[in-house]
Phi, psi and omega in degrees: 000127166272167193299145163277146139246167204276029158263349189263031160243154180278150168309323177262349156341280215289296160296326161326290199290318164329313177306318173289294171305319173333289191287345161285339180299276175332295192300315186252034169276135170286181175270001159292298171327308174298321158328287168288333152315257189332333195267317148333293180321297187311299190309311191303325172288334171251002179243003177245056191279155170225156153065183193245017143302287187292331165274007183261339175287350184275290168324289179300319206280340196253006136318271211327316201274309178275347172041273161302291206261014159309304165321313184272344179265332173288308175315321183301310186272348168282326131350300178269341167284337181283298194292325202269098180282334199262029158291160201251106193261352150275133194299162194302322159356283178259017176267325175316274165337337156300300192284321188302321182294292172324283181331308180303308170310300182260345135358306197293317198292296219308323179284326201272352187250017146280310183302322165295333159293307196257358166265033107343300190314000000 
């Protein structure tokens, strides 16, 4: 029998079956599984922000949630970033990038000191 993919579907075919896994999905998650879903989602959408479009959408949404006592939690967390020195003030990002950079760098000496072995001969 051959396979089915999801081209031999009509776009709503296709949004239909979509629809069903969805709700099948959900139904058969405990609420810890949901719990740890949604918690995955959040990060990725506020801590996996690029650019200043998406940080500003990150921004309006944790305005929005916290409202009132956004003032007093940002004085709460700047407060524990002043006392704590080993908070980490580059984003994980560009601490990633840091390493990827190092890595490069020395790749680049290791060839030029193999190239250098070998024009010695």
């Amino acid at each position: 029998m051959e396979e089915i993919t999801y081209k031999d579907l009509t776009q709503t075919e296709l949004d239909c079956l979509k629809d069903i896994y969805i709700s099948s999905r959900v139904s058969a998650m405990k609420e810890n599984d949901l719990r740890k879903f949604v918690t995955e989602i959040i990060i990725d959408q506020i801590k996996g922000t690029f650019g200043n479009a998406e940080e500003r959408e990150a921004w309006d949404e944790i305005k929005e949630y916290f409202s009132e006592d956004l003032s007093k939690i940002i004085l709460e967390v700047k407060e524990k970033c002043s006392k704590n020195k080993n908070v980490q003030t580059k984003s994980p990002e560009e601490v990633e990038f840091d390493k990827r950079l190092s890595l490069l760098k020395q790749q680049q000496q290791d060839e030029k000191a193999s190239e250098d072995m070998w024009e010695d001969e």
